[in-house]
Each structure stands twice: as C-alpha cells, then as structure tokens.
FIROKOL-761516 format. One record per atom (N, C-alpha, C): atom name; x, y, z. Coordinates in Angstrom, 2 decimals, decimal comma. Atoms other than C-alpha are relative to their C-alpha. Example, Ala and Ser with C-alpha at 12.3 -4.5 7.8 and 13.67 -1.06 7.14 Angstrom:
{atomo N	xx 0,89	yy -1,19	zz 0,00} $
{atomo CA	xx 12,30	yy -4,50	zz 7,80} $
{atomo C	xx 0,90	yy 1,20	zz 0,00} $
{atomo N	xx -0,82	yy -1,19	zz -0,06} $
{atomo CA	xx 13,67	yy -1,06	zz 7,14} $
{atomo C	xx -0,77	yy 1,09	zz 0,73} $
***
This chain:
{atomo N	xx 0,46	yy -0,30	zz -1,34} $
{atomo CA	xx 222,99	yy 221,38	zz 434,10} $
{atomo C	xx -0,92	yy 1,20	zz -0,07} $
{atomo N	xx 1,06	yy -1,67	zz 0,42} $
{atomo CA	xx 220,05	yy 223,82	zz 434,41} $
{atomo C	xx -0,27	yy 0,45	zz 1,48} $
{atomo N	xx -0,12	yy -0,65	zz -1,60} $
{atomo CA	xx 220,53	yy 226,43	zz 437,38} $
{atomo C	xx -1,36	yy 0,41	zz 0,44} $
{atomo N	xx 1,28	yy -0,24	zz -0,36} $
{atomo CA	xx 217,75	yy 227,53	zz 439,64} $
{atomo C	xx -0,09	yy 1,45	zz -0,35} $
{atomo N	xx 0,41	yy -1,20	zz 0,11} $
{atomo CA	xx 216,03	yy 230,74	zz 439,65} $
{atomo C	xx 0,86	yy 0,96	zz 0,50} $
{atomo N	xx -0,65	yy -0,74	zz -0,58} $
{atomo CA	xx 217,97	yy 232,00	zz 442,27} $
{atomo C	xx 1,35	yy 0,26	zz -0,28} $
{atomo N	xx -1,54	yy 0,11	zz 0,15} $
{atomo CA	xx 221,41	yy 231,69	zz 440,49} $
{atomo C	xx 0,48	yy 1,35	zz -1,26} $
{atomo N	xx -0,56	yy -1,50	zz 0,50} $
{atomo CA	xx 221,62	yy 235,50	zz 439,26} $
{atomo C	xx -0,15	yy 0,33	zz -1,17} $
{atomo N	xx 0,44	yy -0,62	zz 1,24} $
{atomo CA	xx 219,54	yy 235,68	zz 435,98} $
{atomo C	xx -0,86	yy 0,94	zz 0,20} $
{atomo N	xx 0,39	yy -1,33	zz 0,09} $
{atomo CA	xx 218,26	yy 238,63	zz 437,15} $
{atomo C	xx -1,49	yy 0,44	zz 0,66} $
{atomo N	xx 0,93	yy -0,35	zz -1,05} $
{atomo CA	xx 215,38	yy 237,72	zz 439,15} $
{atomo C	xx 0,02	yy 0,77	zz 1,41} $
{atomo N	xx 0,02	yy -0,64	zz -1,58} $
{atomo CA	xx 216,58	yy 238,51	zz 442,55} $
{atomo C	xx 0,23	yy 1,62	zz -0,02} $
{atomo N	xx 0,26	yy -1,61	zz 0,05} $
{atomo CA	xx 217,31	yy 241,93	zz 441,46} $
{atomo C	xx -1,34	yy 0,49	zz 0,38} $
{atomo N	xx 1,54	yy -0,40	zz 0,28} $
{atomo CA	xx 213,51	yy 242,33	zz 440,26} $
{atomo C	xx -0,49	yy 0,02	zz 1,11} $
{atomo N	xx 0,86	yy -0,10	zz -1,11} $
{atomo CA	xx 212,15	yy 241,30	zz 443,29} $
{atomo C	xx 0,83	yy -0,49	zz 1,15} $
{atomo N	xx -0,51	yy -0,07	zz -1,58} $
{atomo CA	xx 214,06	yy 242,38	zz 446,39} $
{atomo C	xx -0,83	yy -0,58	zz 1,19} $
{atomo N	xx 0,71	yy 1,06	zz -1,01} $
{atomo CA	xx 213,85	yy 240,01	zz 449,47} $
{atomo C	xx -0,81	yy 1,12	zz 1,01} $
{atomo N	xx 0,47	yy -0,75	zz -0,98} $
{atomo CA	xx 212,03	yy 240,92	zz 452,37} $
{atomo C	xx 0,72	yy 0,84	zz 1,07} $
{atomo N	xx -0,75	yy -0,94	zz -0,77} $
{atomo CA	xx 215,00	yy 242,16	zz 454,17} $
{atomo C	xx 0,20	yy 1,40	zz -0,61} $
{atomo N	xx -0,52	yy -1,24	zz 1,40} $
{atomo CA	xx 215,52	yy 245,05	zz 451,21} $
{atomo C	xx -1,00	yy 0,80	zz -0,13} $
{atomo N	xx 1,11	yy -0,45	zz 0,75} $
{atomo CA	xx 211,85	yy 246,43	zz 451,45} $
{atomo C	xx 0,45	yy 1,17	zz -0,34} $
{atomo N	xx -0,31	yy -1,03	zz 0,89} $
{atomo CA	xx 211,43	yy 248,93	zz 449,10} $
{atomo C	xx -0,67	yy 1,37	zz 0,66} $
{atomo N	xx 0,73	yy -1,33	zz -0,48} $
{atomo CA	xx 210,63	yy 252,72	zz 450,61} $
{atomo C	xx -0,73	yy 0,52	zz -0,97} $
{atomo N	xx 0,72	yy -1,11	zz 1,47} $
{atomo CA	xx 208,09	yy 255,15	zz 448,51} $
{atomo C	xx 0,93	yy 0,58	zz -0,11} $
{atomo N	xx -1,59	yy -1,20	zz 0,45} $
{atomo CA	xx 211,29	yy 257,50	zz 448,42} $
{atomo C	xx 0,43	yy -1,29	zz -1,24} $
{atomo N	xx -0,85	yy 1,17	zz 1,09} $
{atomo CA	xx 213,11	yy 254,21	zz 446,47} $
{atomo C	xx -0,93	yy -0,08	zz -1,27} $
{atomo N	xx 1,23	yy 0,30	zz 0,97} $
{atomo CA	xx 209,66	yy 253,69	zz 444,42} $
{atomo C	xx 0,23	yy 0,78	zz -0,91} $
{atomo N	xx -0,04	yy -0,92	zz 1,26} $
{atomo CA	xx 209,67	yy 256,74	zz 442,51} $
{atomo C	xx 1,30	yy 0,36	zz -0,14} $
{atomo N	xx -1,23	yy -0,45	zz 0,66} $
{atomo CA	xx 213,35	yy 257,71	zz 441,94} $
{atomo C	xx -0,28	yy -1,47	zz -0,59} $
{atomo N	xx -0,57	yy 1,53	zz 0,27} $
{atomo CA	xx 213,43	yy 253,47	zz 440,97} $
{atomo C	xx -1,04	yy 0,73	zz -1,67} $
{atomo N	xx 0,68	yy -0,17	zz 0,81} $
{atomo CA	xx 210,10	yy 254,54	zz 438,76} $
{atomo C	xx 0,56	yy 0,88	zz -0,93} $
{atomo N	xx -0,69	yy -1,02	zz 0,88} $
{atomo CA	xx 211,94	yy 257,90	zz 437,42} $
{atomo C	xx 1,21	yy -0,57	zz -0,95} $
{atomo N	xx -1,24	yy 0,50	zz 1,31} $
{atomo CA	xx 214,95	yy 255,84	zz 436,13} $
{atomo C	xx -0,22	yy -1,11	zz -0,67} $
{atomo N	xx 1,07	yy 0,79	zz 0,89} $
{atomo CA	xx 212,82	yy 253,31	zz 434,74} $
{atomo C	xx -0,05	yy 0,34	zz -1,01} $
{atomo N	xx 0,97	yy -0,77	zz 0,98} $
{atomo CA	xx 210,65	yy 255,83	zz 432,80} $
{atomo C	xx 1,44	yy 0,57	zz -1,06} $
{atomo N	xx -0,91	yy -0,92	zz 1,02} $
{atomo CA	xx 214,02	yy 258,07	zz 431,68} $
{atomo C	xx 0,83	yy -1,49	zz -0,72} $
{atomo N	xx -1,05	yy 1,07	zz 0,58} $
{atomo CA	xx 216,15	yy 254,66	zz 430,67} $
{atomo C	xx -1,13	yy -0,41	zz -1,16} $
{atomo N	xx 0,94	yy 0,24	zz 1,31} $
{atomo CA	xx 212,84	yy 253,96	zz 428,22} $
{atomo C	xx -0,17	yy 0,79	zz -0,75} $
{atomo N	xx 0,29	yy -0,57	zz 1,06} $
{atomo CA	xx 212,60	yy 256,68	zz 426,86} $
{atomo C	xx 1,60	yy 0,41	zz -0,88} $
{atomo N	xx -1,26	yy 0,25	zz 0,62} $
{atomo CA	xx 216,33	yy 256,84	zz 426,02} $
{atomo C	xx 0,27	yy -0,92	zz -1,14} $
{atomo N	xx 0,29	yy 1,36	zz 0,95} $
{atomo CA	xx 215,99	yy 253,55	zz 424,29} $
{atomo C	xx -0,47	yy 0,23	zz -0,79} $
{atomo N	xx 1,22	yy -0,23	zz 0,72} $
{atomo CA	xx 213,01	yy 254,45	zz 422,47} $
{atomo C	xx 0,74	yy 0,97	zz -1,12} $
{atomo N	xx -0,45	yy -1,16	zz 0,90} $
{atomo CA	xx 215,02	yy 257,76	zz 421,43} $
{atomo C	xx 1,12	yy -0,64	zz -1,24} $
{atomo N	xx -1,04	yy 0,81	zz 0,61} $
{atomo CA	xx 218,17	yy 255,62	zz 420,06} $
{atomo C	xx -0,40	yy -0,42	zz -0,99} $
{atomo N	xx 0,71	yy 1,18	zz 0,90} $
{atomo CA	xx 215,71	yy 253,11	zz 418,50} $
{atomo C	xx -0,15	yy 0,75	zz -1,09} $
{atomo N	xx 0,48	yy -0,84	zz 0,88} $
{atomo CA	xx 214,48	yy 256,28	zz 416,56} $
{atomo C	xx 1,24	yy 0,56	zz -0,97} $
{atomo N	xx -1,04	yy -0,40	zz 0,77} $
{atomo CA	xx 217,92	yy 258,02	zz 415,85} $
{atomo C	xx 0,54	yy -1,46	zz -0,92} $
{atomo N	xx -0,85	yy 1,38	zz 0,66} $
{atomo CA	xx 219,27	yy 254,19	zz 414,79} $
{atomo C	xx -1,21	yy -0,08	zz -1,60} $
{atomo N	xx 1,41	yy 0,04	zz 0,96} $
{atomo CA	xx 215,74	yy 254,26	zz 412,44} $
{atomo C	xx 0,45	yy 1,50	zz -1,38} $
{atomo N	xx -0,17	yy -1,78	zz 0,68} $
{atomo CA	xx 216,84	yy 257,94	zz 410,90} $
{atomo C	xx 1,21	yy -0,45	zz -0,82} $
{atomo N	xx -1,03	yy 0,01	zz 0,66} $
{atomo CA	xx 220,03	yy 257,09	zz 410,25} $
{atomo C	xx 0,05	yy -1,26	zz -1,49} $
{atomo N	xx 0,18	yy 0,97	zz 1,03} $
{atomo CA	xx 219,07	yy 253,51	zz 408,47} $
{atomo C	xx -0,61	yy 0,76	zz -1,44} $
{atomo N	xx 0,67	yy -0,59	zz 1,21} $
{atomo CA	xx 216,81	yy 255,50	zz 406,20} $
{atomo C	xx 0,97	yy 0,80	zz -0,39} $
{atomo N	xx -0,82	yy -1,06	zz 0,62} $
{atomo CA	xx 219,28	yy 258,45	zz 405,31} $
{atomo C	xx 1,23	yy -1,04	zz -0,70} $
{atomo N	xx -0,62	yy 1,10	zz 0,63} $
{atomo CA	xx 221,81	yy 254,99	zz 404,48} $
{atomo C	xx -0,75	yy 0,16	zz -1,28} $
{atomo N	xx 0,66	yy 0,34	zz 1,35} $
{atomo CA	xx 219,17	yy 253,98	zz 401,99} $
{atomo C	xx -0,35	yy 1,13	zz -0,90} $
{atomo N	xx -0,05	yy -1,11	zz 0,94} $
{atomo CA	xx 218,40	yy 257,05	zz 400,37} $
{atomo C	xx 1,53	yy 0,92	zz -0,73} $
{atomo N	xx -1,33	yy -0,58	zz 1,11} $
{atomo CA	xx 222,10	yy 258,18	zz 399,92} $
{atomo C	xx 0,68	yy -1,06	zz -0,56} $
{atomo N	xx -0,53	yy 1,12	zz 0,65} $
{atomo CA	xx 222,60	yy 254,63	zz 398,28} $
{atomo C	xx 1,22	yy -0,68	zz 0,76} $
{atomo N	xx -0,95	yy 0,84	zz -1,05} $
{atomo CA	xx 225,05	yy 253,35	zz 401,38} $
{atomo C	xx -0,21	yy -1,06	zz 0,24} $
{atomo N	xx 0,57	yy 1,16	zz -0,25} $
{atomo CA	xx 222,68	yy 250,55	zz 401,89} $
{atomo C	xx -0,46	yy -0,15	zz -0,84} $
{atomo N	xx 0,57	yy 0,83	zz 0,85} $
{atomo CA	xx 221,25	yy 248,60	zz 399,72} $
{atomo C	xx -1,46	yy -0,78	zz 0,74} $
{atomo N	xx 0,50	yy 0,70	zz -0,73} $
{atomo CA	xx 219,52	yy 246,34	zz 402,36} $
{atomo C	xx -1,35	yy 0,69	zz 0,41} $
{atomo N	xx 1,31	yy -0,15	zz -1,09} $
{atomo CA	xx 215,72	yy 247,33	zz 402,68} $
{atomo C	xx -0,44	yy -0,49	zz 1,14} $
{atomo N	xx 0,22	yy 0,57	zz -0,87} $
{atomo CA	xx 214,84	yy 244,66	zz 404,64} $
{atomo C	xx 0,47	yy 0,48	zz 1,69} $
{atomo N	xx -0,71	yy 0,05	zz -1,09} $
{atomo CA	xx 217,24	yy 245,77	zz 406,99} $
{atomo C	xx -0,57	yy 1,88	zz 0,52} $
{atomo N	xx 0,72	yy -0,84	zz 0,01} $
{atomo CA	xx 215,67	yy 249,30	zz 406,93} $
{atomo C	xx -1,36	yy 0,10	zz 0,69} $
{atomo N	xx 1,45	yy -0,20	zz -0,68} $
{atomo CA	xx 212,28	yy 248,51	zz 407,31} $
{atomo C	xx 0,15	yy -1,05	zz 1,48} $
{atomo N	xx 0,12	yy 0,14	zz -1,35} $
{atomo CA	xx 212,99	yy 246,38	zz 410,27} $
{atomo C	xx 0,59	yy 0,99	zz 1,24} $
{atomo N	xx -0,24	yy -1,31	zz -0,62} $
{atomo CA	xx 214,65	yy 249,36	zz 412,00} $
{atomo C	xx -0,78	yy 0,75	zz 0,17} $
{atomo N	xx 0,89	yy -1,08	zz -0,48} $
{atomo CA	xx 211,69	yy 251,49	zz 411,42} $
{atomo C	xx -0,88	yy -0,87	zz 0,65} $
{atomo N	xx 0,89	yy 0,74	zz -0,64} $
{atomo CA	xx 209,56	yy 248,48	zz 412,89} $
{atomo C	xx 0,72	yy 0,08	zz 1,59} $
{atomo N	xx 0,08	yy -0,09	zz -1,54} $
{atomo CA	xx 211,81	yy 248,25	zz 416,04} $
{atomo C	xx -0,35	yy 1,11	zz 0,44} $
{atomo N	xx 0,38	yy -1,64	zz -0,46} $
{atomo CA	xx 211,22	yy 252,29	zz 416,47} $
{atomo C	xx -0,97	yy -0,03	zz 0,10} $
{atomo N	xx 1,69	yy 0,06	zz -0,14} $
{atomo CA	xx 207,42	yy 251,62	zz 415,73} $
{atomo C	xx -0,31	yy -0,61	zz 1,49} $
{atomo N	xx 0,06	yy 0,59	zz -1,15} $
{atomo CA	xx 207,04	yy 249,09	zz 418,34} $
{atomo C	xx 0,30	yy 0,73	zz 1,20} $
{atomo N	xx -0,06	yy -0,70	zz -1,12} $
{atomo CA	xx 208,78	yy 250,50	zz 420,60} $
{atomo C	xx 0,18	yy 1,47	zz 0,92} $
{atomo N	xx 1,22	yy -1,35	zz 0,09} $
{atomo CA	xx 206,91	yy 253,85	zz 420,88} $
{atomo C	xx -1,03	yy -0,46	zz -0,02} $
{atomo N	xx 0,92	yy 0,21	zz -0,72} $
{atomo CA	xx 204,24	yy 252,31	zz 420,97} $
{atomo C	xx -0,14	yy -0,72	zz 1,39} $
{atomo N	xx -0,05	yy 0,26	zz -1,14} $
{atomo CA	xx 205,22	yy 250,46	zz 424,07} $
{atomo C	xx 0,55	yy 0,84	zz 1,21} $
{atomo N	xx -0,36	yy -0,73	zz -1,34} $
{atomo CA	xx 206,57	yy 253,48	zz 425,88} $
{atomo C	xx -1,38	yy 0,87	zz 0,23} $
{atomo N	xx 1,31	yy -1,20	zz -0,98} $
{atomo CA	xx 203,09	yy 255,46	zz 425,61} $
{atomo C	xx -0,78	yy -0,96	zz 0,33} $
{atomo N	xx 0,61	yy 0,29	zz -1,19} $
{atomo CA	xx 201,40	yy 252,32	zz 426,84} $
{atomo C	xx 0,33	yy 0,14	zz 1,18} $
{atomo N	xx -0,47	yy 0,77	zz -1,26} $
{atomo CA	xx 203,48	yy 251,64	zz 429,50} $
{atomo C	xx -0,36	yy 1,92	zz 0,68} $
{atomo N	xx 0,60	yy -1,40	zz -0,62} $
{atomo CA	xx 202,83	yy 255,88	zz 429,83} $
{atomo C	xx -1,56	yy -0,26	zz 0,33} $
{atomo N	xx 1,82	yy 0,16	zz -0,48} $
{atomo CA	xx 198,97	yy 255,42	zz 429,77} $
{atomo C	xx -0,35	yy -0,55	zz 1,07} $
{atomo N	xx 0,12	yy 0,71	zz -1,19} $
{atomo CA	xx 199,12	yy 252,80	zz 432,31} $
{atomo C	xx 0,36	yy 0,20	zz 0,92} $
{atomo N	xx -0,67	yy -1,23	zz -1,54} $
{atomo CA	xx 201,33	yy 254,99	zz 434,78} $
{atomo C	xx -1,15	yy 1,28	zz 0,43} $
{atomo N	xx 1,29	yy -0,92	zz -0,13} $
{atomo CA	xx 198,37	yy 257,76	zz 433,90} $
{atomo C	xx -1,34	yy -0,23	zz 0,66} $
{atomo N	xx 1,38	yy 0,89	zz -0,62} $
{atomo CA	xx 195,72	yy 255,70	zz 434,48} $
{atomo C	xx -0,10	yy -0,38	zz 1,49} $
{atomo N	xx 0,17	yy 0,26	zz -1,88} $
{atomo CA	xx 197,22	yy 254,58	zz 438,28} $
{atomo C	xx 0,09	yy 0,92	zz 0,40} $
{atomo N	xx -0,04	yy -1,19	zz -0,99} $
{atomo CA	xx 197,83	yy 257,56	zz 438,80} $
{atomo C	xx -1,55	yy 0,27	zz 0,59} $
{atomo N	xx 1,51	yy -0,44	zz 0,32} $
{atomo CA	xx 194,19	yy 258,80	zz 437,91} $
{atomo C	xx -0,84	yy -0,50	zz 1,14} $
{atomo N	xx 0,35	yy 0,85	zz -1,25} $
{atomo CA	xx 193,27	yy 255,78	zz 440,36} $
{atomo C	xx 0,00	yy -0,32	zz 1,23} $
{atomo N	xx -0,43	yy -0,66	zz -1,14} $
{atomo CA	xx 195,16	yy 256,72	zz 442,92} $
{atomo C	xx -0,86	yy 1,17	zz 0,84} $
{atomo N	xx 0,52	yy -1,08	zz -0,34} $
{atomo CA	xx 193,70	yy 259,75	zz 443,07} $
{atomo C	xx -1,22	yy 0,44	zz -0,01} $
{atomo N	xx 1,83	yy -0,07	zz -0,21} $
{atomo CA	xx 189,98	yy 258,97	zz 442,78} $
{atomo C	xx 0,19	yy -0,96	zz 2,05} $
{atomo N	xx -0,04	yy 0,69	zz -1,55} $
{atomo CA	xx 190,94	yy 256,90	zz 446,03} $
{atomo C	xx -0,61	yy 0,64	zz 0,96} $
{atomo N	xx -0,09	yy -0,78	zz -1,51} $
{atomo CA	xx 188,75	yy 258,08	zz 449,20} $
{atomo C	xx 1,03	yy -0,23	zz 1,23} $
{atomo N	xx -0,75	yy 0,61	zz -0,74} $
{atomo CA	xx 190,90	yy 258,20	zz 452,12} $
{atomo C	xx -0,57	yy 0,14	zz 1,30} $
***
C-alpha cells in the first residue's frame, strides 16, 4: 500500500497550512535553529572525522576506507553549511539593496 503525501512523512511539518501562517518573529528564531542545528551537525561530522583518524594512526582501526569516508562526510558537509551560509548572505545583501 503506498500512503499519500499527507500521511506524516514529514511534509506537513515543512510546509505549514494556511491556518499556521508563519510570523517574521517565527521566521528567524525557525531560521536561527535551523542555522545552529547545522552547524552542530557539521561540528560532530568533524569531531566523528578526528576521532576516525586518531583510530587509524594509534592502530585501533585498520579500516581506511572507513576513515576516508568520514573525512568525506566532514568535507561535504562544510562545504554545504558555507553554501547554504553564502546564500543566507547573499539574501540578505538583496534584501538590503531593496528600495522601499
């Protein structure tokens, strides 16, 4: 059986109905715990990356493979928190060339 959209995989969260609109007050605290929950992640990704390597160098691991994909998820994703930064910079930037 394959459920619809609406059956709580996490869309209806994403995009609150029209009864729920979203205030600018909601916008940026929503945006602030966004931004801090990524870069948390990001940080983890890094400590989880530190620790794999200090494994392999004090001979605990064996498993490169398993190494270098650790420092790849940390790569990646650092580079997807300073786009997703650039692109917050940039609206801003846009925002603020705005005449009003």
């Amino acid at each position: 059986m394959i459920d619809g959209i609406e059956s709580g995989l996490g869309i209806a969260q994403s995009f609150p109905s029209a009864a729920g609109e979203a205030k600018p007050g909601n916008l940026a605290a929503d945006s602030g715990k966004f931004f801090g929950e990524l870069v948390s992640k990001v940080s983890e990704l890094q400590a989880q990356s530190d620790t794999a390597i200090k494994g392999l160098v004090s001979g605990e691991s064996k498993g490169l493979h398993e190494v270098m994909i650790a420092m790849e998820k940390s790569s990646i994703s650092f580079q997807f928190l300073s786009q997703v930064r650039n692109k917050a910079v940039e609206a801003y930037q846009e925002v603020m060339r705005m005449q009003v």
